[in-house]
C-alpha positions in Angstrom: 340.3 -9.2 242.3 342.9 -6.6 241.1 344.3 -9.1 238.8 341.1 -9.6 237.0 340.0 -6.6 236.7 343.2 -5.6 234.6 342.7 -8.8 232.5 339.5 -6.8 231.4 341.1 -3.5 230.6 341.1 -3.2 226.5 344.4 -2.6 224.6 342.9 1.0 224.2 342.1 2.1 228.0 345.9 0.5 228.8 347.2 2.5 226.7 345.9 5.8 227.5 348.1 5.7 231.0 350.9 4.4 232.2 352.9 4.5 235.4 356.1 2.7 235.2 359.1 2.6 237.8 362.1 2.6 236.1 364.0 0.5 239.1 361.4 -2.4 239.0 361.6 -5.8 237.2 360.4 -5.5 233.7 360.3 -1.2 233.5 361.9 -1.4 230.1 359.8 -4.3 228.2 356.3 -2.3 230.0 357.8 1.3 228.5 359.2 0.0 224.9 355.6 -1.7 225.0 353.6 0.5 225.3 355.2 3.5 223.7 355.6 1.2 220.2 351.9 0.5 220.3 350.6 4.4 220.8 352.8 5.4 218.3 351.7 2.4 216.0 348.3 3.5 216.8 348.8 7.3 216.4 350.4 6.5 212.8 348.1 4.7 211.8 345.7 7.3 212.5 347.4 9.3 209.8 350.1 11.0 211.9 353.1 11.0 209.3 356.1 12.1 211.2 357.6 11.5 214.6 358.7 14.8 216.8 359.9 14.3 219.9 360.2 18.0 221.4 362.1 17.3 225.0 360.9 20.2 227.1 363.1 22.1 230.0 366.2 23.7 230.9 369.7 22.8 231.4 370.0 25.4 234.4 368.4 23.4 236.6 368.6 19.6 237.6 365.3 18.7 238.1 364.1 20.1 234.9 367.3 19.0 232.4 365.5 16.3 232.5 363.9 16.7 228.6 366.9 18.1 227.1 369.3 15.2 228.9 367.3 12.6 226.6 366.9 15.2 223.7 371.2 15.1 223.9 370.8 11.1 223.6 368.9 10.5 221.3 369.9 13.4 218.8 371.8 11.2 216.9 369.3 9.0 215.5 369.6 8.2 211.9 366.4 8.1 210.7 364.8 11.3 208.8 361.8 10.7 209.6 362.4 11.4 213.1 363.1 15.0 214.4 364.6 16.0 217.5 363.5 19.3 219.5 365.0 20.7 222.6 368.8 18.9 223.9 371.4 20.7 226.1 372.8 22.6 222.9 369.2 23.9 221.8 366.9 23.4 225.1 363.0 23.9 224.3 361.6 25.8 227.6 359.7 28.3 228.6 360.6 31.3 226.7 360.3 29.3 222.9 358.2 26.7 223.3 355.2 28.8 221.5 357.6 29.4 218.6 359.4 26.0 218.3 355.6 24.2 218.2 354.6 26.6 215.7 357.9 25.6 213.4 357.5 22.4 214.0 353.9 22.5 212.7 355.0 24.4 209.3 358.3 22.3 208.8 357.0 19.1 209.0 354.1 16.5 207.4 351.0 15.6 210.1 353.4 15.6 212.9 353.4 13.0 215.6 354.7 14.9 218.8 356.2 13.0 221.2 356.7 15.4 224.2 359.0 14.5 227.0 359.2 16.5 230.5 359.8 16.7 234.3 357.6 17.0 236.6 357.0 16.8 240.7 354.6 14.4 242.3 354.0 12.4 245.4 356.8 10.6 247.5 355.9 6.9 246.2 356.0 8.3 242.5 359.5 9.1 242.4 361.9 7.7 240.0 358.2 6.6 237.8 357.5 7.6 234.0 354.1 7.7 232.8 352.9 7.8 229.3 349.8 8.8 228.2 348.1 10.0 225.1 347.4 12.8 226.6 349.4 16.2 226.1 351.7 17.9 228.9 350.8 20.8 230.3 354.5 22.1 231.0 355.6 25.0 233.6 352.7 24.2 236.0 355.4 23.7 238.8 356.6 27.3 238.0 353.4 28.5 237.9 353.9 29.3 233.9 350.7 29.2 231.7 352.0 27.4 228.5 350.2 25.6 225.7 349.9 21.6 226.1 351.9 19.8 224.1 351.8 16.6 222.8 349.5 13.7 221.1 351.6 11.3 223.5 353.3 12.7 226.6 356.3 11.3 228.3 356.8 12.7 232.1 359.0 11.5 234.5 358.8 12.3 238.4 362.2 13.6 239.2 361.4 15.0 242.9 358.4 15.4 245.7 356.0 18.3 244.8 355.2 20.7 247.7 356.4 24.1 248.6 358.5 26.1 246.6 359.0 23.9 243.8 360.8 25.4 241.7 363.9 25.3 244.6 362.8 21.3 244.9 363.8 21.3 240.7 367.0 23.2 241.3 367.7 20.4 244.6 367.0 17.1 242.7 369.8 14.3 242.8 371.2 14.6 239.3 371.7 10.2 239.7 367.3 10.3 239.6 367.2 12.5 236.1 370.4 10.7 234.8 368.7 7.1 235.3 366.2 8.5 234.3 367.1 9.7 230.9 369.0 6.4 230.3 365.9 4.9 230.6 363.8 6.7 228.2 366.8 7.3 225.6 367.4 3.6 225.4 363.6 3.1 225.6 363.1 5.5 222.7 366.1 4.2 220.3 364.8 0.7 220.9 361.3 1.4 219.7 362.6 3.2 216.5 364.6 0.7 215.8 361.6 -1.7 215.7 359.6 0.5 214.3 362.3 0.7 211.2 362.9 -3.5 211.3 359.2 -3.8 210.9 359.2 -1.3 208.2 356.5 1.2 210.6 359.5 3.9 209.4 361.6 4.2 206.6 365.3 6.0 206.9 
């Protein structure tokens, strides 16, 4: 019954959630999948440029998690694409506000493509999800900061529970690491499709 009832999901309610383990058969084809079509879908919406702003802070291992795939894929050559928030330049708590704001005045009907940590239950561990949803960042700090994002990258690095912000500053670098791989190889493979297909031009 579970099979069928996924055969009737559209293209459209698919894409609006996403919960992908990156250790299980197939976790790159399902994530280059679906983050090529939302961002097809988003452009085509009239979203002109592509900002990914990878959110957190390299003080703490569970949370480096944004600017560990912000360093990776910095180096994209494509200016269309922007980069916010890598180990040099984190985007966290303190300048998110500000960087948004800049990034709304610098650049043409941006598509933001926000990336972050987060804590979850036991059996999500070492999972992605993408949404078109924005992130709500900080809420395992207790921080009240904007949401951010027309599609939202979050991986689950560690359990959520008590004091969580000692569970980010605890987390096995080898999760956020594999993690990051993941996503940066994830990302530079859908631009580069993107580009072949002519969806971007350099």
């Amino acid at each position: 019954m579970q099979g069928k009832k996924e055969q009737l999901l559209t293209v459209e309610s698919k894409l609006k959630y996403q919960l992908i383990n990156i250790y299980k058969p197939g976790a790159f084809s399902n994530f280059t999948t679906v983050l090529y079509e939302l961002m097809q879908k988003k452009l085509l919406d009239g979203y002109v440029t592509p900002v990914f702003v990878c959110i957190g802070s390299d003080r703490s291992t569970g949370d480096s998690l944004g600017p560990l795939v912000g360093y990776k894929i910095e180096g994209i050559r494509n200016k269309n694409v922007h980069i916010y928030g890598t180990l040099e330049r984190p985007v966290h708590a303190k300048n998110l506000e500000t960087t948004i704001k800049e990034i709304n005045e610098k650049h043409e009907k941006p598509l933001v493509i926000a990336i972050d940590a987060c804590l979850g239950n036991a059996d999500h561990v070492g999972c992605i999800s993408v949404s078109e949803q924005p992130i709500k960042p900080g809420l395992a700090l207790n921080k009240n900061l904007p949401p951010v994002g027309d599609i939202s990258i979050m991986g689950f690095v560690n359990i959520s529970g008590f004091m969580d912000f000692l569970t980010l500053q605890n987390t096995r670098l080898y999760i956020v690491m594999s993690m990051a791989d993941f996503l940066a190889n994830g990302i530079r493979y859908v631009l580069w499709k993107m580009q072949r297909y002519k969806q971007l031009f350099c």
